[in-house]
N, C-alpha and C positions, 0 to 999 in steps of 0.2 A: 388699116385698122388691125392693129393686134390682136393676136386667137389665143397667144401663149398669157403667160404672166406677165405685166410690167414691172421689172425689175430693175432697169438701166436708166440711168439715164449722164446727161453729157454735163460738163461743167462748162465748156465754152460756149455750146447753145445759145441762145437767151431763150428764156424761161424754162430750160431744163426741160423737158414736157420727159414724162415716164416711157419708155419704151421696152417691146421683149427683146430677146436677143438676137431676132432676125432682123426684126426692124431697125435695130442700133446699127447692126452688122450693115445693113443694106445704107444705111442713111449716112457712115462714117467711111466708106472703103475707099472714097477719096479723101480725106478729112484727117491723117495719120498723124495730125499733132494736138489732137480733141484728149480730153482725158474723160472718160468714165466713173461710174460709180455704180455700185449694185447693192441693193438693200436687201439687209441680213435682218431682219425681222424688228430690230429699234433702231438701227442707224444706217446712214448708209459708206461703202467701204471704197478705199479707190480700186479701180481695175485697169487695169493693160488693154485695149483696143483687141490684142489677141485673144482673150478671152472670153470674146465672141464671134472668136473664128476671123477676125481680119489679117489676112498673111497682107506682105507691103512686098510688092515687086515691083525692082528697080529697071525704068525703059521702058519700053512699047505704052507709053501713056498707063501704068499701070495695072497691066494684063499682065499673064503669063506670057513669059516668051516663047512665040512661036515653036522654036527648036525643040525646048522644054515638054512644051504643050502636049508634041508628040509622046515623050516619055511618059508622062502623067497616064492618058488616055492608055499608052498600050498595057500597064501598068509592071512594067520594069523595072528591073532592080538595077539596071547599070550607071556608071558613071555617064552623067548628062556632059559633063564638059573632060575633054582626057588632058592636061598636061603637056605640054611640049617635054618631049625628053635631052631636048638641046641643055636644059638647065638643070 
């Protein structure tokens, strides 16, 4: 049950059902080829999937990668991956 606004909603869906933007978020984060729409007070507009927060990571069935994970969490500024300097 939505708490926020329903303003979203999916165009691949069926029946489009209105959603906020957590529940769009929660309902699409595997779903990364759905197209949205969000309604601007007469119509409604297309949006990007990211524009409720869906990032798409590539691998580990679509979690953050482990390695990554750690980055995130300690919350560091470094380079997650370094470059071989062979090349």
């Amino acid at each position: 049950m939505c708490v926020d606004a329903c303003l979203w909603r999916c165009t691949n869906c069926l029946r489009s059902p209105l959603l906020c933007a957590s529940c769009c978020r929660i309902t699409h984060r595997r779903l990364p080829y759905h197209r949205i729409e969000e309604w601007k007070g007469d119509c409604f507009e297309p949006r990007w999937l990211s524009s409720v927060g869906i990032e798409i990571h590539l691998g580990h069935q679509g979690d953050i990668c482990p390695e990554n994970l750690l980055f995130f969490l300690d919350g560091g500024f470094r380079q997650p991956f370094q470059p071989s300097s062979k090349f």
